[in-house]
Residue, then its C-alpha position, 0 to 999 in steps of 0.5 A: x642541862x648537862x649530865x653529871x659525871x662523878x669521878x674517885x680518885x684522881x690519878x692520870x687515868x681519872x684527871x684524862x677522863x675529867x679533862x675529856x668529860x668536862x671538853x665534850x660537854x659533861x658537869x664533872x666533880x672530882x673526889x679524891x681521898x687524899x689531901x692532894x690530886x695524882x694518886x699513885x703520882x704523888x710528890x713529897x717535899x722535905x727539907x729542901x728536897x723533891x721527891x716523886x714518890x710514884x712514877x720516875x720515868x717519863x717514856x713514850x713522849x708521844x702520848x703525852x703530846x697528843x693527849x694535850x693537843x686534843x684541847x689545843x695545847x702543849x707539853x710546853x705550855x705546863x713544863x719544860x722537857x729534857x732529854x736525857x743522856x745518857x738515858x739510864x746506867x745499868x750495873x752488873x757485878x763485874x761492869x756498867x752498860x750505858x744507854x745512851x740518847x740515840x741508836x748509834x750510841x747504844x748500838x756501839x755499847x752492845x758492840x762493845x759486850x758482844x760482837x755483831x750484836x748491833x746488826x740484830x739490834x737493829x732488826x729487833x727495834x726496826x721490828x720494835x718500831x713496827x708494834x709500836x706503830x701498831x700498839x699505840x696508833x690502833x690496838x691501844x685505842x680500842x675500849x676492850x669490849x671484844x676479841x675482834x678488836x685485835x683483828x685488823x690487816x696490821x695485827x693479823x700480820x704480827x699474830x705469831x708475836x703474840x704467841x711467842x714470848x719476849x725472852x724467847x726472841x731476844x734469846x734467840x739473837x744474843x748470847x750475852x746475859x747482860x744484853x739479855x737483860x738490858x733488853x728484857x728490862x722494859x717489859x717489867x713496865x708492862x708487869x709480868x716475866x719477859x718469859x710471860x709476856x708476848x713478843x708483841x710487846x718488844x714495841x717496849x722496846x722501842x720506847x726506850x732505845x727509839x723514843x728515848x727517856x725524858x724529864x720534866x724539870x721539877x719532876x714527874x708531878x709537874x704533868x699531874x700539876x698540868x693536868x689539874x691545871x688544864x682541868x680546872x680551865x676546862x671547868x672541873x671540880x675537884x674535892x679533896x680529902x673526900x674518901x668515897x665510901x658507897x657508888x649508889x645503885x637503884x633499879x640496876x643504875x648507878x645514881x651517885x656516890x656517898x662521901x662523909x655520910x652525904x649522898x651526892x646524885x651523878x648521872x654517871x659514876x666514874x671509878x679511877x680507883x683501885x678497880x677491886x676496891x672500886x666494886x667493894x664500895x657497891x652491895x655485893x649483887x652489884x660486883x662483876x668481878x669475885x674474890x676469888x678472880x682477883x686472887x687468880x690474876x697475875x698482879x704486877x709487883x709491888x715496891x718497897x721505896x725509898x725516898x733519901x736526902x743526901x748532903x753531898x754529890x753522889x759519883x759515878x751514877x746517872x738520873x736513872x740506874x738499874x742495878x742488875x748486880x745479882x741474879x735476875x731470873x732469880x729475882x722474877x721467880x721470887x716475885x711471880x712464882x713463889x713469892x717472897x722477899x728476894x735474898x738478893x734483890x735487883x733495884x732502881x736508884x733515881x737522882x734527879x738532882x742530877x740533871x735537874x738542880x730545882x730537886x735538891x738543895x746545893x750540893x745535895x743529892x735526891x735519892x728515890x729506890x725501888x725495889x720489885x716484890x710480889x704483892x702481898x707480902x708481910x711488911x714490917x719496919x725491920x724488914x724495911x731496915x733491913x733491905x735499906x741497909x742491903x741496898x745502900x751498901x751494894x750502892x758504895x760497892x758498885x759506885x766505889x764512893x761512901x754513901x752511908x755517912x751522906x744521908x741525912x733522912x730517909x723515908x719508906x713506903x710499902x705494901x701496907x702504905x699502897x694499901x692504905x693510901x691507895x686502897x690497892x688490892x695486895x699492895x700492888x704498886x703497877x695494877x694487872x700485868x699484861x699477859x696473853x691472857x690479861x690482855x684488851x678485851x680479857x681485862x676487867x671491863x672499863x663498863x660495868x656488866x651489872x650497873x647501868x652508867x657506871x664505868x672504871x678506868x686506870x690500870x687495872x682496866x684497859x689498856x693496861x699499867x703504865x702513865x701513858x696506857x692510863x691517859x688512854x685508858x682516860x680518854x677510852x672510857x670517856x668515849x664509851x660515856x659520850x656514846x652513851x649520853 
């Protein structure tokens, strides 16, 4: 008989592990609390408009392909990707940089802000591209269980990089501030401050200028579709609309979980979910970790969202912008070391619609903001307000065109929703960042130390925040569970 697998929550890391469980010969159930699969990966449709109300950026194609070739398929077999070019605009207060769909492109843009900059950019990605390899072919495969992990004949030979920061190196090689800032961007993926996060990390870097930014058409839902699709081929059973209340131990062992007051019995229970949420639903002997750590860890930022439908097309923007128009360095501090809402916020503006028409009605436009905030903040509806006003107005500034009188609706989501719909500790939107000190084997165990047959996987375990690092994460502790069976 096969052993069973219950699995909370349904996000990338929880539908990666279903699909790897259910392949390798496991009886697997899904139960996720909300009304639909995804988690954090949800999607909204109003009124003719689509909007992904979590992640926005499809990088690191890569993973994506090899995830789906382990069960003898494609991308393309669930949804259509475009490469987009330009990848994504940057805005500063007094001019634009373009990122453009290949190396040369960008690098003629950084010859453009700075003279001879190409040549170290060129270097920085080449060196970029050597991590990456590194990264996600050898040290992101590793189930985090001890510091030898990391020592291997190709890590030994980057050692130093972990020591040295992101912002140190790229500091080291450009003036400019602007270029400065475009290539200290992609590390905010990982959650922390570029001056926080090791050099290692440039392989960041390389997703975005070497492998490029893509879409799915319909959006980023169309992977969670494809996922639930291929899992239910593979023989999963998902219930939705089952908030977990208990994971079920008896002499050291986890034996199943408790959903509406019904015990339900697993040979293996599996927490997709919040990881501090997750160790709340065990009697308190049972939890690894205390409150008092997770207080003491470095959280990446929440968000404060916005999901806008306009009635016209927007000008002067692409599919992805970033708006650095104000003070970075002074935005990091208001999120990481003394936090509190930013005066002048940097934020992301999304339009899909713009290369995508299936997301918008006719002449209309798909609006997704994002604005970085520490966790944990106050959130109230007039500060909601207050900081959409600021946005949409710094929007006509930079872009030169009315944007105010298009909108016909908008819809927020903050703090307090990630908390409640996602059980997230503080309202953090991205899990753990990765710092030197939060890193593989220093995050929180994908195996339980104190229950037997209980496991964790997602964001806040390894290896870490992102879509890709969670399918990893997925495929990781479903080995850790093969091996046990």
């Amino acid at each position: 008989m096969s052993k069973k697998v219950v699995i909370i929550g349904s996000g990338f890391s929880s539908l990666s592990a279903s699909c790897y469980l259910s392949k390798w010969g496991f009886d697997v159930a899904v139960y996720e609390k909300n009304k639909s699969v995804g988690g954090r990966a949800s999607q909204m449709t109003k009124e003719g408009f689509t909007f992904d109300l979590g992640p926005s950026w499809y990088w690191m194609p890569d993973i994506f392909d090899k995830f789906f070739s382990d069960f003898g398929k494609k991308t393309s077999d669930y949804y259509t990707l475009h490469k987009l070019s330009p990848a994504y605009k940057i805005f500063f207060e007094d001019e634009t940089i373009t990122i453009g769909d290949t190396m040369d492109k960008i690098c003629t843009e950084f010859e453009r802000i700075e003279k001879g900059s190409s040549v170290h950019l060129r270097k920085f990605i080449s060196n970029a591209q050597e991590n990456y390899d590194i990264a996600i072919n050898k040290v992101v495969l590793k189930p985090g269980l001890s510091p030898f992990e990391l020592v291997t004949k190709d890590t030994i030979t980057k050692v130093d990089q972990f020591f040295k920061t992101i912002s140190g190196e790229v500091r080291k090689k450009f003036k400019n501030p602007k270029l400065i800032s475009t290539l200290e961007f992609p590390v905010l993926f990982l959650g922390a401050k570029p001056s926080n996060t090791p050099s290692f990390y440039s392989f960041m870097n390389f997703a975005d200028f070497g492998l490029g930014t893509w879409h799915p058409e319909g959006g980023m839902y169309e992977i969670i579709k494809a996922m639930h699709s291929l899992a239910e081929e593979l023989g999963v059973d998902f219930n939705l609309n089952h908030p977990v209340e208990k994971i079920r131990v008896d002499n050291g062992k986890a034996i199943g979980i408790t959903v509406n007051g019904v015990d339900i019995d697993a040979d293996f229970v599996l927490s997709g979910a919040d990881y501090h949420h997750s160790e709340t639903l065990l009697d308190k002997k049972y939890r690894q970790y205390s409150e008092n750590y997770w207080d003491k860890r470095t959280f990446a930022p929440s968000s404060l969202l916005f999901y806008v439908g306009f009635n016209k097309k927007l000008k002067n923007v692409e599919h992805h912008n970033l708006f650095f128009d104000t003070d970075f360095e002074q935005h990091t501090y208001d999120i990481y070391d003394k936090p509190k809402w930013p005066k002048e916020p940097l934020f992301y503006a999304n339009f899909p619609s713009i290369t995508d028409s299936t997301m918008a009605p006719p002449n209309s436009e798909t609006g997704f903001f994002l604005i970085p905030i520490a966790p944990g903040l106050e959130d109230t509806p007039e500060l909601r307000k207050q900081y959409f006003d600021l946005i949409m107005d710094r929007l006509e500034t930079r872009t030169g065109q009315k944007v105010n009188d298009g909108i016909l609706f908008y819809e927020s989501f903050c703090v307090n929703d990630f908390i409640e719909k996602y059980n997230s500790y503080k309202g953090n939107a991205y899990g753990m960042a990765n710092t030197l000190t939060q890193t593989a084997f220093l995050r929180p165990k994908l195996k339980s130390k104190k229950v037997e047959n209980l496991y964790f996987t997602g964001q806040l375990t390894v290896p870490g925040p992102g879509v890709p690092p969670s399918l990893i994460s997925g495929k990781l502790v479903s080995e850790l569970i093969t091996n046990k069976k």
